[in-house]
C-alpha atoms as an extended CHARMM CRD file, in Angstrom:
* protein
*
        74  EXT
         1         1  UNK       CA              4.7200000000      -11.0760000000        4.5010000000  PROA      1               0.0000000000
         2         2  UNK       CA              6.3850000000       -8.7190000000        1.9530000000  PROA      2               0.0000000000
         3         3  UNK       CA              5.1050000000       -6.5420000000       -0.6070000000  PROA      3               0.0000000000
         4         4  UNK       CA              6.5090000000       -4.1320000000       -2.9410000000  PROA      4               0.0000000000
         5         5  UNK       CA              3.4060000000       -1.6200000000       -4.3790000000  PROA      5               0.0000000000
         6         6  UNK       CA              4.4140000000       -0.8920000000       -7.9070000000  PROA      6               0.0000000000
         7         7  UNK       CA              2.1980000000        1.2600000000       -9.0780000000  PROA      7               0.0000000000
         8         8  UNK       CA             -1.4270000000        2.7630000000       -8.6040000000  PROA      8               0.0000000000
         9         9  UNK       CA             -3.4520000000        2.2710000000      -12.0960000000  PROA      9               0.0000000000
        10        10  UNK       CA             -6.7580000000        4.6300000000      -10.9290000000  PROA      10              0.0000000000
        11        11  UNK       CA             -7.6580000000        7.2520000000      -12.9770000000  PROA      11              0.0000000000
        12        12  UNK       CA             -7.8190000000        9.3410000000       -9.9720000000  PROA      12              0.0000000000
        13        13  UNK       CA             -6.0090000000        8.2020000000       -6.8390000000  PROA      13              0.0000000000
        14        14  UNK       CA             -7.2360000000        8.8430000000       -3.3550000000  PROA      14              0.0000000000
        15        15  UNK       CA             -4.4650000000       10.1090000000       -1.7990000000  PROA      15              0.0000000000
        16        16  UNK       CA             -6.3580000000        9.4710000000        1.7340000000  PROA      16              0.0000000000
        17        17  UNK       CA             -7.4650000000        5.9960000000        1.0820000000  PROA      17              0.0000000000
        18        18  UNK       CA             -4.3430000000        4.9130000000       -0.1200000000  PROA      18              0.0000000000
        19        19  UNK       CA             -2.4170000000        5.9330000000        2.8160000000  PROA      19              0.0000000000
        20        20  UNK       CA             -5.4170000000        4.7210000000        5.1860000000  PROA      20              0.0000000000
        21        21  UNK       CA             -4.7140000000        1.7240000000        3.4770000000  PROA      21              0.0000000000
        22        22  UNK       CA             -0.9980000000        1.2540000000        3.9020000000  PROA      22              0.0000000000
        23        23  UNK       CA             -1.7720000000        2.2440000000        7.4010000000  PROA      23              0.0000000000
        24        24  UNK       CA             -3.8300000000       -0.3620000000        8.1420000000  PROA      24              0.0000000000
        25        25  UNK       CA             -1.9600000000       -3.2160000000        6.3300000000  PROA      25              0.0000000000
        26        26  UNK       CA              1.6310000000       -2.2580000000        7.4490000000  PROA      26              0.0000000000
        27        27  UNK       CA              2.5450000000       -3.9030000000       10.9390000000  PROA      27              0.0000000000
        28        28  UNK       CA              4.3690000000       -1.0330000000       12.4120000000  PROA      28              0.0000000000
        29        29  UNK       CA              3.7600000000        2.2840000000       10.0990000000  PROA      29              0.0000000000
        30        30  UNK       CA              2.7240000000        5.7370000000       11.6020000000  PROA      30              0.0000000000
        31        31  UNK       CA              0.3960000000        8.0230000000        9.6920000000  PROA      31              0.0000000000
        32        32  UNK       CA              3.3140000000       10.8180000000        8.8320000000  PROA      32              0.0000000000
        33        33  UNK       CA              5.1910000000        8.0270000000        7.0060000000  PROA      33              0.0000000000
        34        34  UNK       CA              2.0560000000        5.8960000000        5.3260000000  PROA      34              0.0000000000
        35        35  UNK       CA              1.2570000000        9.6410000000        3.5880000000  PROA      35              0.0000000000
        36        36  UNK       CA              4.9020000000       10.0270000000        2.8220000000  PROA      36              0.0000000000
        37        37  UNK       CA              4.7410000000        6.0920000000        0.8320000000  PROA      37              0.0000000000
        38        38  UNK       CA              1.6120000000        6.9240000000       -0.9440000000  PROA      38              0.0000000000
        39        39  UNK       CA              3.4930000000       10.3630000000       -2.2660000000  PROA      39              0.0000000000
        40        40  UNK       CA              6.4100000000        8.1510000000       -3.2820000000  PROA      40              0.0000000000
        41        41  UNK       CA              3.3870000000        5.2260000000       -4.8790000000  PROA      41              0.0000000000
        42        42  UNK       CA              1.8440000000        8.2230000000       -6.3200000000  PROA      42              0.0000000000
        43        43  UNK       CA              5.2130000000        9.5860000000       -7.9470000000  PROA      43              0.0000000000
        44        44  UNK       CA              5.8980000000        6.2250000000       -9.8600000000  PROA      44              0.0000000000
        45        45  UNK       CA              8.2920000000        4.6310000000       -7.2820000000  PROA      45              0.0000000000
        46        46  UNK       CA              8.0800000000        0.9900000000       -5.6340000000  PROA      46              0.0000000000
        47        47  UNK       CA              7.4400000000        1.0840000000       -2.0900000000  PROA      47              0.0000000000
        48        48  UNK       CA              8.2420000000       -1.5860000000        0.7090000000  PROA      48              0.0000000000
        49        49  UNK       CA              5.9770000000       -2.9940000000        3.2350000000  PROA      49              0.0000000000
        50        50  UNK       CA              5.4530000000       -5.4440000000        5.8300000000  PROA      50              0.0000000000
        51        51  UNK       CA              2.1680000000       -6.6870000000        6.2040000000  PROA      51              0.0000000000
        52        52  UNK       CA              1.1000000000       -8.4870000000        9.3350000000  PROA      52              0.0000000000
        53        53  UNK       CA              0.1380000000      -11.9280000000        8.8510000000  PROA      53              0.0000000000
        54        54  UNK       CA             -3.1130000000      -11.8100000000       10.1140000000  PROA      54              0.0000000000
        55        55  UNK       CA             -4.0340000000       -9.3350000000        7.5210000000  PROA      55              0.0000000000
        56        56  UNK       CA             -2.8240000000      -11.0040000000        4.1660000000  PROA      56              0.0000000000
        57        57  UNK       CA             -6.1060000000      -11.7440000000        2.1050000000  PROA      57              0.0000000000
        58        58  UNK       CA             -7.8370000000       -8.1550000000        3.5100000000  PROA      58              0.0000000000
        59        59  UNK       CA             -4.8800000000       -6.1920000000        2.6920000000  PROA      59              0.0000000000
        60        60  UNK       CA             -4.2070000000       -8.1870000000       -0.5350000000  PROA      60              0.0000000000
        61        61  UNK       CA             -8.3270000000       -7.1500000000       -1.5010000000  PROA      61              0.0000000000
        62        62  UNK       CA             -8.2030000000       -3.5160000000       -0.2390000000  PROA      62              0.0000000000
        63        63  UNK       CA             -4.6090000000       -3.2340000000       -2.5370000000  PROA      63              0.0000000000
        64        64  UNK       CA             -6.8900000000       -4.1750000000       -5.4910000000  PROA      64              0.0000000000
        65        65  UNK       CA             -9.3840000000       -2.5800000000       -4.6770000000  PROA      65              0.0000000000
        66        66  UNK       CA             -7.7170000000        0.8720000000       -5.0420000000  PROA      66              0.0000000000
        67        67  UNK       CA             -6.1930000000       -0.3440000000       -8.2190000000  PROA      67              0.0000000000
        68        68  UNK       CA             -2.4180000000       -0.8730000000       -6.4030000000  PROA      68              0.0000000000
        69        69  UNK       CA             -0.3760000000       -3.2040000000       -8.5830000000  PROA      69              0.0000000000
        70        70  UNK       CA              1.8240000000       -5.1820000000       -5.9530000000  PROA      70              0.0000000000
        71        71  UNK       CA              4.2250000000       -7.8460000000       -6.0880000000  PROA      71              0.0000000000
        72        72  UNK       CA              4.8950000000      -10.5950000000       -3.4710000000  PROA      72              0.0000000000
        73        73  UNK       CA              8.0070000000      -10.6350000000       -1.6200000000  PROA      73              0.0000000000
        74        74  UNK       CA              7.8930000000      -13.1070000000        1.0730000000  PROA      74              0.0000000000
């Protein structure tokens, strides 16, 4: 499955969680580049990612749970 992460709505944003996060959503995503996404989240830009489909309703929870507005792709 597809998602694009539109924006992060916390107050404060944890810049760690949020790329722990898209690290352990994405289905083939290093730790240089998930830090390098959350910058880009962070910085008011949609970001592209490809979530393994064993994962769907965690990663869809932990999104909200960090206050990540997403959209579904595929």
């Amino acid at each position: 499955m597809k998602l694009n992460l539109l924006s992060c709505d916390a107050p404060r944003p944890d810049k760690r969680a949020i790329s722990k996060c898209i690290l352990e959503i994405s289905s083939q995503m290093n730790q240089s580049l998930c830090n390098e996404l959350t910058e880009i989240l962070l910085d008011g830009d949609v970001v592209d990612v490809e979530v393994a489909d064993k994962n769907t309703a965690s990663a869809l929870r932990a999104l909200r749970k960090l206050s990540i507005d997403y959209e579904i792709i595929e």
